[in-house]
N, C-alpha and C positions, 0 to 999 in steps of 0.2 A: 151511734158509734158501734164501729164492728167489734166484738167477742176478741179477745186477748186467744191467739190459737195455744194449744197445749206446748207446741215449740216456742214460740213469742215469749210464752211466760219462764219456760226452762232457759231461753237465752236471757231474760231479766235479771232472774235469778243468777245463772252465773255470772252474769256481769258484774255485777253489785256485790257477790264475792270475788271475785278476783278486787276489785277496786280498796277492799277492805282487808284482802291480804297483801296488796302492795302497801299501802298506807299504813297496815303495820307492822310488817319488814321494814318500811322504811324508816320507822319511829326505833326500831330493832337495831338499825344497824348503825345511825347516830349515835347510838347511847350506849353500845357495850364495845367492849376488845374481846369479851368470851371466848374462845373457841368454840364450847359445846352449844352454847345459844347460837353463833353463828354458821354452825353447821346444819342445826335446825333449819334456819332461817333459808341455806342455800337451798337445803334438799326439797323442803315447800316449793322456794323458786323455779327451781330447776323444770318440778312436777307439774308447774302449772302455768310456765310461760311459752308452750308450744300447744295448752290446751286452749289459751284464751284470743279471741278472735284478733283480728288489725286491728290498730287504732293507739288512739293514746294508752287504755287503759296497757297494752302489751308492750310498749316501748316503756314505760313508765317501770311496768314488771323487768322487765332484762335488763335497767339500770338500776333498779335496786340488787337484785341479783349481780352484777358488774360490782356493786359497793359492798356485798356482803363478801364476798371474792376477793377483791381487794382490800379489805376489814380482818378478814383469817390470811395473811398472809398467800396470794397466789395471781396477783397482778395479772401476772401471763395469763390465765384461767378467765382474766375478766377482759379482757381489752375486745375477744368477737363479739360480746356483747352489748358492749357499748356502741361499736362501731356497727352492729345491728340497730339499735334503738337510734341513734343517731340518723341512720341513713334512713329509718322510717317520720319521725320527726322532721328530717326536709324536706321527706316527700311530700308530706303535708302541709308543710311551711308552719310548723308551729315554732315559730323564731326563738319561746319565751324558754319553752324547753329543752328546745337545739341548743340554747347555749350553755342551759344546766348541766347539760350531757357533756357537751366537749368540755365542759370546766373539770368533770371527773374523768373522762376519757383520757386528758391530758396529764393529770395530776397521776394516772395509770401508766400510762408511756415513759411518764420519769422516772415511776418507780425498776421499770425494768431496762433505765438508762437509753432508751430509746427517745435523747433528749432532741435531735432534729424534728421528728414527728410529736412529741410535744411541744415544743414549741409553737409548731404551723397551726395544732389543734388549739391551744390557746387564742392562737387569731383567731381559727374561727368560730370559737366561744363568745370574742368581743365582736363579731361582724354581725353574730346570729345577735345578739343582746342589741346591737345599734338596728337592726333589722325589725325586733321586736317594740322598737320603740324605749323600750328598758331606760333608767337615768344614768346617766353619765358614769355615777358612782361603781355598776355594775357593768358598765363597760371596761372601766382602770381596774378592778379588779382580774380581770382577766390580761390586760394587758400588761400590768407590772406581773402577773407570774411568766408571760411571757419573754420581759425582761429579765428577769431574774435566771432564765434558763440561758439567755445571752453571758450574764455574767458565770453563770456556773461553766462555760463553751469559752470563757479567757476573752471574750470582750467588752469587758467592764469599763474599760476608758472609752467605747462608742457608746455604751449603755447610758453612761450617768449622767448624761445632761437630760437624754428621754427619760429617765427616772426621776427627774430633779424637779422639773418641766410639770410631769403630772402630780409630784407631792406637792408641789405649790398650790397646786389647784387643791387638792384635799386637805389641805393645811388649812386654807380660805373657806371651804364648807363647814370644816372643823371649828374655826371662829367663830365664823354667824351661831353654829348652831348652837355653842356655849353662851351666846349672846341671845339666846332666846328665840334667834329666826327661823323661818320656815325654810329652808334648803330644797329647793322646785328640783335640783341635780344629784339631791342626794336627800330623800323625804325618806329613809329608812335609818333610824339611827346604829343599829347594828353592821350593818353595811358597811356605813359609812366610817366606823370604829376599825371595821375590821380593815377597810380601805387604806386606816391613817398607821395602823400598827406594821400592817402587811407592807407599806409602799417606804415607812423607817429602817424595816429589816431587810427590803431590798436594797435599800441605799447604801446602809450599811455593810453587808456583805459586798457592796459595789467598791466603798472606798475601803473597805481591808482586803481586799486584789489587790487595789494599788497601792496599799501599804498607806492610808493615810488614816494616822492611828488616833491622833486629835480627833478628825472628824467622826472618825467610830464613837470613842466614847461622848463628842456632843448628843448623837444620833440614839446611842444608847438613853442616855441622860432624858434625851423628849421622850423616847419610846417608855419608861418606867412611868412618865408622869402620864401621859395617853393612859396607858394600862390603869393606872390609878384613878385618874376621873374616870375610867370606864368601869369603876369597881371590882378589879381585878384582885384576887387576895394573895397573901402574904407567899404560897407556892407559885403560882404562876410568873409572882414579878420577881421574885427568885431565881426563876429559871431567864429570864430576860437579865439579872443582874450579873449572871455567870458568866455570859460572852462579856462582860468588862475586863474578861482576867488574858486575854488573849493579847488585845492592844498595849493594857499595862507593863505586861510582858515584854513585848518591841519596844515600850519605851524605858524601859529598865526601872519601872517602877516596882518593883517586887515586894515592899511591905506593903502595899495598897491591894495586887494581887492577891499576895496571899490573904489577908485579912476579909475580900469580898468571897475567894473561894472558902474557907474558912466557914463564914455566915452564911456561905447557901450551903453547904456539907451538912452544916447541924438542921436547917430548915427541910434539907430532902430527907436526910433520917427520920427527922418528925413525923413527917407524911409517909414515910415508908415510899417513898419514890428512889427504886431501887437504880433503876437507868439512870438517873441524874447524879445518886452520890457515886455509881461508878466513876461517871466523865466527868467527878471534883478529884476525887482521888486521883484519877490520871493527870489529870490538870496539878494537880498538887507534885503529883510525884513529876512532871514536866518543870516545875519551878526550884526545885531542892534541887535536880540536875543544872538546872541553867545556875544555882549557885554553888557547884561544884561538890552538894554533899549528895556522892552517891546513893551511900548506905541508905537516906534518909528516901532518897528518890526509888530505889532496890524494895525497902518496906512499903511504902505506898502504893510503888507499882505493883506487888502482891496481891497489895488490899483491893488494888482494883480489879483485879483478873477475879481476882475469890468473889468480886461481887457480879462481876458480868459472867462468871460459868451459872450462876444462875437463873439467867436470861438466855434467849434464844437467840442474842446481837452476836452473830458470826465475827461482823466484821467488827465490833467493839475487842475480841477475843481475841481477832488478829491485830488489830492495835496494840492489845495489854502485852502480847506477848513478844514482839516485834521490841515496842518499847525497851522492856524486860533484857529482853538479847542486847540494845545496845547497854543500857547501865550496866547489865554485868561484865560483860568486855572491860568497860572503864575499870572496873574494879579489879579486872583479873581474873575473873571466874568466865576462864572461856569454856569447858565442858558444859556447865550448866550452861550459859548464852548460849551455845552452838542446839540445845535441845529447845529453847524456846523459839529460835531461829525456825526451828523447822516444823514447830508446830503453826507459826504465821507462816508460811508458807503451803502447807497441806490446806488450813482453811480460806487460804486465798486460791485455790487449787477444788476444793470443795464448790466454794460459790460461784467459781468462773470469774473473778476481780481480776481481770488482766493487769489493771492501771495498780494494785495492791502489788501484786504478784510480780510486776516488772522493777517495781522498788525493791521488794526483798532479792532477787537475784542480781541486782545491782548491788547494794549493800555486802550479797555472799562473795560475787566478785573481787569485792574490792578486799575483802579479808583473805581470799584465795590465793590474790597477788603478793600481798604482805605478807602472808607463810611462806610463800617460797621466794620473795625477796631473802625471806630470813632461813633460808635453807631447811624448811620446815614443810609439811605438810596439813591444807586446812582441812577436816571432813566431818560432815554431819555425821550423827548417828544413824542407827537403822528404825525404820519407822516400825516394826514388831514390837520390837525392845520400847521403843518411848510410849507407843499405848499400853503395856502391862506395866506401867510404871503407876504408880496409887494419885500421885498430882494429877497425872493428866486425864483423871476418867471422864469430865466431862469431853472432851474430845474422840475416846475413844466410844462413848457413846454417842455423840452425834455420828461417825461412821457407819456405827450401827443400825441405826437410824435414816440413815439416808442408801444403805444400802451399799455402800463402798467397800471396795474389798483393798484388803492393805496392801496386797502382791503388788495388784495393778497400779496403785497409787503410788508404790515403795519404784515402779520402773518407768515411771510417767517421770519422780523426781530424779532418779536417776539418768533420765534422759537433757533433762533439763542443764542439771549440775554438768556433767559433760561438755553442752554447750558452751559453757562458761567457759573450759580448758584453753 
């Protein structure tokens, strides 16, 4: 046998690193939300996925790097990558992890509302998975996110029968395999879990489109117990028990409501899951409105703004304070309402939320017209004056932050406002 050449063995070597820095970037980027471990994690990436030759080992690298990216908040940042690793992945026809890639390529496109192109990428997550020979199981996982992008796109009444159609089938896996069988179409039981939970919450958000508020909370009901044989603890089905308060809601059951937001409030406090008791106290302060105690709804919505300025959920912010603006109109307190008004607006104006930001100058509209029905005139205040105000320093710091300047943003909503006249 011939002599390993001095180059032979330096490409060995880096081979066999790189193989052991993707595999543990990729164990990295599963397991934390970091920022600062995740920025590690990129800058490695970055440095060493144009160093390491064709092949798997390098496609492998730029979708960790894609998920480390999309992990630190920067979607956009991750999608050439994927869609590099991807297109070398088919080169090769390695089908198993063509389809891994578009399952996060896709779940990348949604996040930057680029839901037509996720969608198509979901197919062909499930084409490359059927291609690879893959079980059944990993095929409907990709095809109910699929769907689920149909009903997030307003066609949930063509969705639900293909929705229905493939839970059946995972329902039937789901049985055997409680019954002790071996499942040839789903021999992974994580998978297969994840198949039964994921293909309830599509369904679900299918029939609350169509307002069929029963069938939510049957849907809910299976999905708690799923969670539960799948040993899920007391936080997680928590958070699955909270979308109960939504349908309660439409059915006018309001002690039921509040009672499960209530018991998931005190369960996220526990855990210190700050995002979640935010969207209880909003939820909370949504139900005290719908029973006509302002003040009650006014306090809560408070609580929830004070808990989302310290989180980075823009859009949760623009929620709180949107909210905020209509209760206090109800109450009479239209100066203050007219300044929360325009703080959901700015950050729907910040993000680029067109779909956010067409509702709030709909809603200003219509207060516009009812001031000078009433011989009156409606006006926001000035956007200088409401950042030097002490309440709104989280906002005035994220401007900061993002590098916004207030002139331009004070004659962007000026322009707006106008348009309304």
């Amino acid at each position: 046998m011939a002599p390993w050449s001095r180059r032979g063995i330096s490409y060995l070597v880096r081979a066999r690193a790189f193989d052991r820095l993707t595999s543990l970037a990729g164990g990295v980027v599963i397991s934390t939300r970091d920022p600062r471990l995740l920025g590690q994690v990129i800058a490695d990436l970055e440095g060493a996925a144009e160093q390491v030759p064709p092949g798997q080992a390098r496609w492998r690298m730029r979708t960790n790097l894609a998920d480390a990216l999309r992990q630190g908040g920067r979607p956009d940042a991750a999608l050439p990558f994927y869609e590099q690793a991807a297109e070398e992945a088919e080169t090769a026809e390695d089908w198993s992890d063509m389809g891994v890639i578009c399952q996060n390529w896709a779940s990348g496109l949604g996040d930057v509302g680029r839901l037509d192109d996720a969608k198509a990428t979901y197919r062909r997550s499930a084409e490359a998975q059927r291609r690879a020979g893959s079980p059944r199981v990993n095929v409907l996982l990709s095809e109910f996110e699929a769907l689920r992008v149909d009903v997030m796109q307003g066609e949930a009444e063509r969705a639900l029968p293909e929705i229905e159609s493939r839970l059946q089938e995972v329902r039937g896996w789901w049985r055997r395999h409680r019954e002790g069988e071996t499942v040839p179409e789903a021999p992974d039981a994580v998978a297969l879990g994840r198949a039964l939970t994921g293909g309830l919450d599509i369904a679900k958000d299918a029939n609350q489109a169509l307002e069929r508020w029963e069938a939510c909370l049957g849907l809910l009901t299976e999905l708690e117990e799923a969670e539960r044989a799948l040993g899920e603890g007391e936080h997680e089905m928590a958070r699955t028990r909270f979308n109960r308060y939504g349908p309660l809601l439409r059915l006018g059951r309001l002690d039921e409501a509040q009672e499960v937001l209530e018991s998931c409030l005190e369960i996220f406090r526990a855990v210190g899951d700050l995002s979640m008791e935010a969207k209880s106290l909003s939820a909370l302060s949504d139900l005290w409105n719908e029973r006509e105690d302002r003040e009650q709804a006014v306090g809560l919505g408070r609580q929830a703004l004070a808990a989302r300025n310290r989180l980075s959920d823009l859009v949760g912010r623009s929620i709180s304070h949107g909210n905020l603006a209509n209760y206090l109109d109800r109450l009479g307190e239209a100066e203050e309402a007219a300044r929360h008004r325009l703080v959901a607006i700015v950050y729907d104006l910040v993000m680029g939320h067109r779909q956010f930001l067409a509702t709030d100058l709909r809603n200003l509209a219509i207060l516009m017209r009812n001031a000078t029905a009433s011989g009156k005139r409606y006006e926001l205040p000035r956007l200088a004056e409401l950042v030097a105000r002490p309440e709104f320093e989280a906002l005035r710091r994220t401007l900061a932050e993002r590098n916004v300047g207030v002139e331009a943003l004070q004659a962007e909503i000026d322009r707006l406002v106008a348009g309304l006249g």
